[in-house]
KEKE-3310 file (N, C-alpha, C; in steps of 0.2 Angstrom, whole numbers, plus 5000, padded with zeros to 4 digits):
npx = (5410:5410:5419:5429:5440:5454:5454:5455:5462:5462:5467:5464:5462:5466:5475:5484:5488:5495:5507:5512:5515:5523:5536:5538:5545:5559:5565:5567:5569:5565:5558:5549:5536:5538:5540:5531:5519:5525:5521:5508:5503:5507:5500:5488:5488:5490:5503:5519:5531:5533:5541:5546:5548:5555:5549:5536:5543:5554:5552:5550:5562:5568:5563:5565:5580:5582:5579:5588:5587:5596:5607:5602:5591:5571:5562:5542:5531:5514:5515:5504:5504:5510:5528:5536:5536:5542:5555:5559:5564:5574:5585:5587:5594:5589:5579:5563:5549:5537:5519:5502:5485:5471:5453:5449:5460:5471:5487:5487:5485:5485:5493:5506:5507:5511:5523:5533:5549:5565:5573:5564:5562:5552:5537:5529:5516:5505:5492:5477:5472:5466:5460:5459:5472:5471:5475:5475:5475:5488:5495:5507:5516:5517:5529:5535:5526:5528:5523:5513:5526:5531:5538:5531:5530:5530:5544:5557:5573:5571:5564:5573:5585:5577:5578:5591:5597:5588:5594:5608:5615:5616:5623:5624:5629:5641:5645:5643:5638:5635:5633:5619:5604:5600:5585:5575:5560:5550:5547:5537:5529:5525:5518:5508:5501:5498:5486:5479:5476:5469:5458:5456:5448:5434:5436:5438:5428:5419:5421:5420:5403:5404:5408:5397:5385:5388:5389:5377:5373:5378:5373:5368:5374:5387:5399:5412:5412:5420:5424:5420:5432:5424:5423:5433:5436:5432:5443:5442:5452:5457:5444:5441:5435:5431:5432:5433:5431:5439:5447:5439:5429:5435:5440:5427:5422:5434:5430:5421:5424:5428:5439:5447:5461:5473:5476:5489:5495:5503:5510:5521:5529:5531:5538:5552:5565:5562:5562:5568:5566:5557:5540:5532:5518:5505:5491:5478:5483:5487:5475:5468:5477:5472:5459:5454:5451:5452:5440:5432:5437:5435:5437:5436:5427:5410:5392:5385:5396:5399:5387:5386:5397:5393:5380:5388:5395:5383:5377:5388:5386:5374:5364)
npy = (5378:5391:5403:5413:5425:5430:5443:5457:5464:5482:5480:5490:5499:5513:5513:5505:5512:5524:5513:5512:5526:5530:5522:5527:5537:5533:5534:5525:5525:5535:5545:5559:5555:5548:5560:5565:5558:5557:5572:5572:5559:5566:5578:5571:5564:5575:5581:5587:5580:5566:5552:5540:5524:5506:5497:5494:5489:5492:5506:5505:5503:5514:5524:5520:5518:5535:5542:5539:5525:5513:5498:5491:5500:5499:5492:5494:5483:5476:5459:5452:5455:5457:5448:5458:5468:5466:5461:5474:5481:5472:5474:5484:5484:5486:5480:5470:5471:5464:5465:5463:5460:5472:5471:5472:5468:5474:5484:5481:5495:5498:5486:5487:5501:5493:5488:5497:5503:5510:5509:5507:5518:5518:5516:5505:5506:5498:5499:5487:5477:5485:5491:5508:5509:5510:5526:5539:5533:5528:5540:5546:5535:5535:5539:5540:5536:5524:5517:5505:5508:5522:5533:5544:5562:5577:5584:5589:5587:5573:5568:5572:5565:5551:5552:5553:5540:5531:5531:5526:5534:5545:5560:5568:5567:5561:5560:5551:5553:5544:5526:5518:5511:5502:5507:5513:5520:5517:5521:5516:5509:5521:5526:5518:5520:5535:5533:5526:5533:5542:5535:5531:5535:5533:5519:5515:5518:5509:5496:5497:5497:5484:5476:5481:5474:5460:5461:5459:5449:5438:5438:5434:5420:5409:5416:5427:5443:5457:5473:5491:5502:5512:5531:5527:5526:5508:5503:5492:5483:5470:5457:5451:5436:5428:5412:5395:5384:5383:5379:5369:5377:5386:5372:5369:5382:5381:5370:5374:5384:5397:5407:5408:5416:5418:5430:5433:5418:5413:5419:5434:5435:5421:5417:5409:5417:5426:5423:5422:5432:5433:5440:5433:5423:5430:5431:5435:5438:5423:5415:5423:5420:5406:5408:5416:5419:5426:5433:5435:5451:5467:5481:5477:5465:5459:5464:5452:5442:5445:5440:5427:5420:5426:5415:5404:5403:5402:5390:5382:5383:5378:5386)
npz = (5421:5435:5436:5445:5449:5463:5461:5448:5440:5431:5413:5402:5385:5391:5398:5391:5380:5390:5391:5381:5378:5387:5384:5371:5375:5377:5389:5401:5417:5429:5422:5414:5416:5431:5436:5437:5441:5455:5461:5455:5466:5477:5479:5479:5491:5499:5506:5503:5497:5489:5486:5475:5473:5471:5475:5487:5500:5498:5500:5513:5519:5515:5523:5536:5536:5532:5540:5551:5557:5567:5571:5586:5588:5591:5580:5582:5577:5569:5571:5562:5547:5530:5527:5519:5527:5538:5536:5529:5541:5549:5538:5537:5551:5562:5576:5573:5585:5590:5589:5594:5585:5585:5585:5572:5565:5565:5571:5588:5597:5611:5616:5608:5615:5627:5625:5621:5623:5630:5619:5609:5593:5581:5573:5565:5559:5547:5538:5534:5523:5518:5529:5536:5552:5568:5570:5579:5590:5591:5587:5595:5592:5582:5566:5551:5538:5526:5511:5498:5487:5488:5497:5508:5512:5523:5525:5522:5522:5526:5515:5507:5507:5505:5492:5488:5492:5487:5473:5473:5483:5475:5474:5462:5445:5444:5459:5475:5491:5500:5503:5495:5487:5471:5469:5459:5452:5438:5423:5414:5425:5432:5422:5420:5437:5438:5427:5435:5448:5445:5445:5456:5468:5461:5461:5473:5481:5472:5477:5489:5489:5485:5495:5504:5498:5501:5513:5515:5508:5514:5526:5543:5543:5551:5549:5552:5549:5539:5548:5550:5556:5569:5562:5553:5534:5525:5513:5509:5499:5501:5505:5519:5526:5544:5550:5558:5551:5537:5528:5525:5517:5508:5500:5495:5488:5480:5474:5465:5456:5462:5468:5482:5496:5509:5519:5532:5530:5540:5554:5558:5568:5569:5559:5551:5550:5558:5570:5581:5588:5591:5606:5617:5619:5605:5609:5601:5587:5586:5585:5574:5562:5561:5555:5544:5527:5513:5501:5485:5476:5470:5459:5449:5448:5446:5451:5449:5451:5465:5470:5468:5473:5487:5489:5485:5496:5510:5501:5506:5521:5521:5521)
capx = (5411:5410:5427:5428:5446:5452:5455:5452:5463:5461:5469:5460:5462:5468:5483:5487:5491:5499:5510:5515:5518:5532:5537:5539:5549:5563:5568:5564:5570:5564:5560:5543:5531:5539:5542:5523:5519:5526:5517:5501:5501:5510:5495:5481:5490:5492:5511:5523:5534:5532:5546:5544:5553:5555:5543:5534:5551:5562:5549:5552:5566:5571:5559:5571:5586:5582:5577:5593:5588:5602:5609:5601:5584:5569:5553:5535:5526:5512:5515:5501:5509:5514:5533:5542:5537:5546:5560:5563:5565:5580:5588:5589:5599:5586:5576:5557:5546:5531:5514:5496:5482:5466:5447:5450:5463:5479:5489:5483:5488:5487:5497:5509:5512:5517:5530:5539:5556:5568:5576:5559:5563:5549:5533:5526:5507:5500:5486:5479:5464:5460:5456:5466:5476:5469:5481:5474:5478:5494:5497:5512:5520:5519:5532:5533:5522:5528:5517:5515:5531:5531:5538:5527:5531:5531:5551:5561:5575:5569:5563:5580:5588:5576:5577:5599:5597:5586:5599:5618:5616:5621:5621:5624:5629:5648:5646:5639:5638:5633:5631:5614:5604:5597:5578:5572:5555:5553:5540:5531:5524:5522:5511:5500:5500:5495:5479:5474:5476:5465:5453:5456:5443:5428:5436:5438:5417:5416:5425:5414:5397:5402:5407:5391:5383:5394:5386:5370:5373:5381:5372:5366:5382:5390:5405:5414:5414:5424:5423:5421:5431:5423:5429:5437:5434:5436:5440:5440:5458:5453:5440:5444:5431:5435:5428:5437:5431:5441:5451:5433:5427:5441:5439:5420:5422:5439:5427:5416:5429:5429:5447:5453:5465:5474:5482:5493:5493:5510:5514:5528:5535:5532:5543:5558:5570:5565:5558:5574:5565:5548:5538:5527:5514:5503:5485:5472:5486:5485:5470:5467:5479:5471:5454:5453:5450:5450:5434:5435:5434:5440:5432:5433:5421:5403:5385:5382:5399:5398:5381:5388:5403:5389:5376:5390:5395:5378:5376:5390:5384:5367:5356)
capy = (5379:5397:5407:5421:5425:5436:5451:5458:5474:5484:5483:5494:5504:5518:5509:5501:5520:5526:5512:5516:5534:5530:5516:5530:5542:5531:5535:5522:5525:5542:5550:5563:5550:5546:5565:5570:5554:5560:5578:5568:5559:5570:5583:5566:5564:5582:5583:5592:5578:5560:5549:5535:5518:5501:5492:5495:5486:5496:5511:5505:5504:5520:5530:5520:5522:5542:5542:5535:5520:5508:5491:5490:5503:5494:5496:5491:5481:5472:5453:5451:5457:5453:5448:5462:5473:5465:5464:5480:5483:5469:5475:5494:5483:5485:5473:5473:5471:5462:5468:5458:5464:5473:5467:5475:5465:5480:5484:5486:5499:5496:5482:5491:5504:5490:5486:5502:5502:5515:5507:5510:5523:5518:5513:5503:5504:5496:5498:5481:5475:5494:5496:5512:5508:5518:5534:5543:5529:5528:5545:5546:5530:5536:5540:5541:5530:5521:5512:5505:5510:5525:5536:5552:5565:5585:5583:5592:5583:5565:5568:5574:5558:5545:5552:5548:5534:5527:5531:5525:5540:5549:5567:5570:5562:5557:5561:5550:5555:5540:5522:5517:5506:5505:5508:5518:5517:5517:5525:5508:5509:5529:5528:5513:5523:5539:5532:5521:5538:5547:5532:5529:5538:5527:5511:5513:5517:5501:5491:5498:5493:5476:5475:5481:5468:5454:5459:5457:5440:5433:5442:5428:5415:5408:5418:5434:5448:5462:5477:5496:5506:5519:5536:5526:5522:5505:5503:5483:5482:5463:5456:5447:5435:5423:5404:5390:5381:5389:5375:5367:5382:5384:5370:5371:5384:5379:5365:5377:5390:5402:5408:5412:5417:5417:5436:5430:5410:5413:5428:5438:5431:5411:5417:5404:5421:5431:5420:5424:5441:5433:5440:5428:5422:5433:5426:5439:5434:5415:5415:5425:5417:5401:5406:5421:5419:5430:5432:5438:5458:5469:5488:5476:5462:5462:5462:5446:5439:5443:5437:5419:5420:5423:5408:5398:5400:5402:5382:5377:5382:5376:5392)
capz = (5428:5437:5437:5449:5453:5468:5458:5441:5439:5425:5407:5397:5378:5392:5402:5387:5380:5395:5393:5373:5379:5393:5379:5366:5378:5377:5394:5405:5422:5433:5417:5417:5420:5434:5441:5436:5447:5462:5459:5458:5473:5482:5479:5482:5499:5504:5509:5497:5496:5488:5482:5471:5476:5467:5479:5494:5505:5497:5502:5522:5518:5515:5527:5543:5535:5530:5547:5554:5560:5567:5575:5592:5588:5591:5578:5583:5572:5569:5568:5555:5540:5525:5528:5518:5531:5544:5532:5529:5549:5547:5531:5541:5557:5569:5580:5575:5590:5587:5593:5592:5585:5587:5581:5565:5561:5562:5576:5594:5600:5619:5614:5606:5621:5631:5622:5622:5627:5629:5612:5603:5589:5576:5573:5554:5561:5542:5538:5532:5519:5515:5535:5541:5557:5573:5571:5585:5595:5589:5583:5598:5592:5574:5565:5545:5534:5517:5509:5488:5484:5489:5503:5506:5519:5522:5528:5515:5522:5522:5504:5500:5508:5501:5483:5487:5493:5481:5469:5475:5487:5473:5474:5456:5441:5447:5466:5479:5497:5504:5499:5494:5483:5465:5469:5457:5450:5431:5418:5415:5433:5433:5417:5423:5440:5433:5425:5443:5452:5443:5445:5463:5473:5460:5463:5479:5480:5471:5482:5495:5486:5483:5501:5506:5493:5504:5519:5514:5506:5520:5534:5546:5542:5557:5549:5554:5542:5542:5549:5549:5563:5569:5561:5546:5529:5524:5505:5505:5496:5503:5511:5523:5532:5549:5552:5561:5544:5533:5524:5522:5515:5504:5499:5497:5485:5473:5468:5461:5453:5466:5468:5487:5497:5515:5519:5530:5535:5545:5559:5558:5575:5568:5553:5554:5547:5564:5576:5587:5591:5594:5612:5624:5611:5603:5607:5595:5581:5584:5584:5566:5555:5558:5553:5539:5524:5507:5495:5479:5478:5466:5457:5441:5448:5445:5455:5448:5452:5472:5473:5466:5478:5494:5488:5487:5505:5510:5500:5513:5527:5521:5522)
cpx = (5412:5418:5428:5436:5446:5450:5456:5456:5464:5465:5465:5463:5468:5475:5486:5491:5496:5505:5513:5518:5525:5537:5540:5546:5557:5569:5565:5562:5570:5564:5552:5537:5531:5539:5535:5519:5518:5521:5511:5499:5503:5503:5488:5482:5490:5497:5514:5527:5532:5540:5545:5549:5549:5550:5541:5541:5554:5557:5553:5556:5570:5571:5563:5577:5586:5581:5584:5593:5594:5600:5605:5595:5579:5562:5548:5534:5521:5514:5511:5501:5511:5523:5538:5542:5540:5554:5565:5567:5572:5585:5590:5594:5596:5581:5566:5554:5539:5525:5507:5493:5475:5458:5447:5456:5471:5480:5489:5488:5489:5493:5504:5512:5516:5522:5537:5544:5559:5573:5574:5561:5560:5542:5530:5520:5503:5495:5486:5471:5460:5457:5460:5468:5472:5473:5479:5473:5486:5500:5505:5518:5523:5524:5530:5530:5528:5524:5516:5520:5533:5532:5533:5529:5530:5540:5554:5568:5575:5567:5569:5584:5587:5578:5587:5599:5595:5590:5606:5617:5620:5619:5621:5626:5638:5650:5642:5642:5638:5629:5624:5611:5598:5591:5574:5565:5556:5545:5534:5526:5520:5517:5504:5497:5496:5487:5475:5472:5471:5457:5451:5449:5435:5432:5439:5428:5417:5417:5419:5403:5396:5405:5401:5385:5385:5390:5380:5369:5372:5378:5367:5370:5384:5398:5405:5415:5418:5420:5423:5426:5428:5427:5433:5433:5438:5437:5442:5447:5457:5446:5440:5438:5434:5430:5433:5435:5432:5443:5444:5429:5431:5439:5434:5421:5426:5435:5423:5417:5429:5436:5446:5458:5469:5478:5482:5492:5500:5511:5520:5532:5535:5535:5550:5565:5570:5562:5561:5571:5558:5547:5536:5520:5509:5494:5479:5477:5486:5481:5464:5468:5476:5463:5450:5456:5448:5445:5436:5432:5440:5434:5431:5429:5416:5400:5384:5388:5399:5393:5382:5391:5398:5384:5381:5393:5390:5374:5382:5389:5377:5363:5355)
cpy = (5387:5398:5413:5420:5429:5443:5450:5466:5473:5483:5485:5497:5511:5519:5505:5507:5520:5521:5512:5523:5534:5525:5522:5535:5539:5531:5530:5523:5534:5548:5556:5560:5551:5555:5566:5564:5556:5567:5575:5567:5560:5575:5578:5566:5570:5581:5587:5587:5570:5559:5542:5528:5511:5498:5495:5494:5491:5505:5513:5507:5511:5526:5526:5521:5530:5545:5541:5529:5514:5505:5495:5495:5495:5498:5491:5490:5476:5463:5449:5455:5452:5453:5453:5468:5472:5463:5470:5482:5480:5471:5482:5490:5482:5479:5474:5468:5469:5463:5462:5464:5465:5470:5468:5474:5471:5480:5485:5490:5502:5492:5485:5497:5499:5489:5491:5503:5509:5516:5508:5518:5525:5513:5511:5501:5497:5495:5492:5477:5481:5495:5501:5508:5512:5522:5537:5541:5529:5534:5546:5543:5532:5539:5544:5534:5528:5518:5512:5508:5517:5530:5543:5556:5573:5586:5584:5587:5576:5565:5567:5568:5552:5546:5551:5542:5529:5524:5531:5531:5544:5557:5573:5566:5556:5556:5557:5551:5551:5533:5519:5511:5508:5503:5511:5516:5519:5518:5521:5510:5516:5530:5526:5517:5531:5538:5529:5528:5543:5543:5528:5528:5531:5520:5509:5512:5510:5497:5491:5494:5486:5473:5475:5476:5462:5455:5457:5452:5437:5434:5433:5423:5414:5410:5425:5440:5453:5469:5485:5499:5514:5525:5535:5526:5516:5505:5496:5482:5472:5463:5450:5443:5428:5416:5400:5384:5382:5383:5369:5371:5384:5381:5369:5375:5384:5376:5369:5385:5394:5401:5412:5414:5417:5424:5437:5422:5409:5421:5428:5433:5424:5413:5414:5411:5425:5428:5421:5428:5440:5433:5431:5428:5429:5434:5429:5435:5428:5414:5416:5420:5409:5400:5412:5417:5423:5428:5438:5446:5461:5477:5483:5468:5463:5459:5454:5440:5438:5441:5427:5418:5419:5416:5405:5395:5399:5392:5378:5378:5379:5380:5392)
cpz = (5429:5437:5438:5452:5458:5467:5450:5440:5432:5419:5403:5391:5384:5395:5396:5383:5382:5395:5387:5374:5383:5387:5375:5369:5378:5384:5399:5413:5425:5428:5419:5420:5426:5440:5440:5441:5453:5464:5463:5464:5479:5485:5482:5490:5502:5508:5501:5495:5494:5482:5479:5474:5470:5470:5485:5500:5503:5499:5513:5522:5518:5519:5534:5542:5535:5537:5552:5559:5560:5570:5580:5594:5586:5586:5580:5576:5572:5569:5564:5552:5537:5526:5527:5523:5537:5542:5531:5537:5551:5543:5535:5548:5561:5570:5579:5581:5591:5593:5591:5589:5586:5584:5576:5562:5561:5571:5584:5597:5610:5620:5613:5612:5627:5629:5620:5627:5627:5622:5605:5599:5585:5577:5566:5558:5553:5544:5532:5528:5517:5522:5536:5548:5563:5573:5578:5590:5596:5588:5588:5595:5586:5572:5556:5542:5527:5516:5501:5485:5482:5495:5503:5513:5517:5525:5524:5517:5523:5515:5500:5499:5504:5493:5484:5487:5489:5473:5471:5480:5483:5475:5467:5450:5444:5456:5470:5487:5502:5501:5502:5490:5476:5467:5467:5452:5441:5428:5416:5421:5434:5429:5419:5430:5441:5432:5431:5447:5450:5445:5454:5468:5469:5463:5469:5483:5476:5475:5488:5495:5486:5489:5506:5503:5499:5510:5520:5512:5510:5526:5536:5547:5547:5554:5549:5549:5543:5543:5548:5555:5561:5567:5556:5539:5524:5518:5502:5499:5494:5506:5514:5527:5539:5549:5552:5554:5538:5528:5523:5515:5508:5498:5491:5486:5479:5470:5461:5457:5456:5469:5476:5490:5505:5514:5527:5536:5543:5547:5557:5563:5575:5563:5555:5556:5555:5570:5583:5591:5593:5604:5614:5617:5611:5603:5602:5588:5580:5582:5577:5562:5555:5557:5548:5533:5517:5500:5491:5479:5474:5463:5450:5441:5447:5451:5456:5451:5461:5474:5474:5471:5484:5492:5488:5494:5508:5510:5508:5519:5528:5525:5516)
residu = (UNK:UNK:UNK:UNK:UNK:UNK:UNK:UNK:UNK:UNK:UNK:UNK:UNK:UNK:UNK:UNK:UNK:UNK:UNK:UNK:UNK:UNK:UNK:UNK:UNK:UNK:UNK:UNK:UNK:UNK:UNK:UNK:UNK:UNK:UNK:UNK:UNK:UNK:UNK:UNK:UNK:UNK:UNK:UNK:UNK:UNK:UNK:UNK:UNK:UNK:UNK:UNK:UNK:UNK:UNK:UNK:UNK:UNK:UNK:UNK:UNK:UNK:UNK:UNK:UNK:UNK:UNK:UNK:UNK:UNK:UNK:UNK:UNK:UNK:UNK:UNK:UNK:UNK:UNK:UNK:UNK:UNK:UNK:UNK:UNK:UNK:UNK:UNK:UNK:UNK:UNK:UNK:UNK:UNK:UNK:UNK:UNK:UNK:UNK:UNK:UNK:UNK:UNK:UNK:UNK:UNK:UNK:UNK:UNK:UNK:UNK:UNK:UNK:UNK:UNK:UNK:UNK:UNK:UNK:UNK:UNK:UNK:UNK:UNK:UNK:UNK:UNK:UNK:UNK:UNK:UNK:UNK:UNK:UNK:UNK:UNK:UNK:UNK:UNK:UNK:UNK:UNK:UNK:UNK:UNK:UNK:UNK:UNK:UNK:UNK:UNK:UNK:UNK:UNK:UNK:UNK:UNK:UNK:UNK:UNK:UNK:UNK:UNK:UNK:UNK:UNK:UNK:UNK:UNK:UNK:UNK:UNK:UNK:UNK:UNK:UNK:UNK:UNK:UNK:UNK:UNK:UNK:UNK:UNK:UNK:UNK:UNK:UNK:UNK:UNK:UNK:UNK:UNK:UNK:UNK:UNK:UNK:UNK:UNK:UNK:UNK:UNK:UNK:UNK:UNK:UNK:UNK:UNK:UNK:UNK:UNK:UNK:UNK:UNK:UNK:UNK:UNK:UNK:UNK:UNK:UNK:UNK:UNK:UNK:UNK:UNK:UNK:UNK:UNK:UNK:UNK:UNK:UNK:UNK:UNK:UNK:UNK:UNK:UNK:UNK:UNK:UNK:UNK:UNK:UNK:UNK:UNK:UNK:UNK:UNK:UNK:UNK:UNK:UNK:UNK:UNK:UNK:UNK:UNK:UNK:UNK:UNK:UNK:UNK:UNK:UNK:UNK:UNK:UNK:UNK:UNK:UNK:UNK:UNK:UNK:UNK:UNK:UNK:UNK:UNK:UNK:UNK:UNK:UNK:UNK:UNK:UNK:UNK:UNK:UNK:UNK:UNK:UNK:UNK:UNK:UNK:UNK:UNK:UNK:UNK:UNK:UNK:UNK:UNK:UNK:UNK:UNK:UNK:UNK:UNK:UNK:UNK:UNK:UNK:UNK:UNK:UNK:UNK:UNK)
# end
């Protein structure tokens, strides 16, 4: 039987190195890796400052604390998301704000201005499947990004902040200034990270390819594909398509080893943990999470394998 999983990230002779090298340094935690790291994607991004964090959460996290968000600030956010981003927004004290979204699957930004209060302090726009976000709709609302476990800014004092906070709010080796937490990222990650960054830009062009491949499989399909927005570039992190026959489809395909996925089956504002804070329903987000659908897509796929993946949706819809 066929065996096409969602994703195929790389182990290679090169990452398997890199992660002997961090290995050999005997220094696990925030050692050079980790400072040569920051350097790197600090310079990819273009800001001066990137800090490293233990996960993404712990990234939000530290970009609304550093910020000084508190009790009774309110952040916008999409309510399709993955959960920890609604998370961090609780874990800081404040009330997030759930927003619907726009045909591109991220947060609309109409939407979004309604919602602004005099309590609104913050905005976590995410970007969502490798679409950007509309910034230039948003750019007002915006505030600072986290994202991958990593906070990134030109704000010498927010820099200086998250790099305490991540660490006890220490300010030295015996001195803390302000209590914090252990969120320090570690030379494992920085090495494997390292060698992806250098590899970024191609295997975000592959993604693209093999997205453009998908579209030309499926074209014609009474299913919805994803889109570019104007002025962006998408880079297919997911690919995400829609059909009210989704849990057919699904189906459809497990039988025939194709692996997918649901990115996410459950809104934010249906989540049991914050449902207290959910609006007047959401109708673009109802509507989504109950008919997307994730196909396999990866820079370490092949040709041969998305072409399997489209024929066999293709077989189920009988074209």
């Amino acid at each position: 039987m066929t065996s096409i999983p969602l994703s195929r990230p790389p182990v290679d002779d090169e990452i398997k190195q890199a992660v002997l090298t961090a290995m050999d340094s005997r220094q696990w935690i925030l050692g050079p890796q980790c400072k040569e790291f920051e350097k790197e994607l600090a310079s990819y991004v273009g800001v001066r400052h990137c800090v490293l964090t233990s996960s993404a959460t712990a990234g939000l996290w530290l970009t609304l604390r550093s910020l000084g968000v508190k009790g009774g600030d309110e952040v916008l956010v999409p309510s399709h998301t993955a959960f920890p981003t609604i998370e961090a927004i609780c874990v800081a004290d404040a009330t997030p704000v759930f927003v619907d979204t726009d045909d591109y699957y991220t947060m609309d930004a109409v939407d979004a201005a309604a919602r602004l209060t005099p309590r609104t302090v913050g905005v976590l726009p995410v970007h969502l499947y490798g679409q950007p976000v509309d910034l230039p709709a948003v750019r007002e609302l915006l505030t600072v990004m986290g994202d991958g476990g990593a906070v990134v800014t030109d704000d010498d004092e927010i820099a200086a902040r998250c790099r305490r906070l991540r660490n006890h709010g220490r300010l030295n080796k015996d001195v803390h200034a302000e209590v914090g937490f252990n969120l320090r990222f570690n030379e494992i990650q920085a090495a494997i990270g390292r060698v992806l960054l250098r590899r970024l830009d191609t295997m975000n062009e592959r993604r693209r390819q093999l997205a453009r491949r998908y579209a030309k499989g499926l074209d014609g399909l009474p299913l919805e594909l994803p889109r570019e927005r104007p002025g962006a570039r998408h880079v297919y992190h997911l690919y995400v398509v829609r059909t009210p026959r989704r849990a057919e489809l699904a189906a459809f395909l497990k039988e025939r080893g194709i692996q997918t996925g649901v990115h996410y089956p459950v809104p934010g504002h249906r989540q049991p943990a914050v449902e207290h804070f959910a609006p007047a329903p959401l109708p673009q987000t109802e509507r989504l999470v109950d008919e997307i659908l994730t196909l396999p897509i990866s820079a370490g796929h092949t040709d041969a394998e998305i072409d399997t993946v489209a024929m066999a949706v293709r077989a189920f819809f009988g074209a």
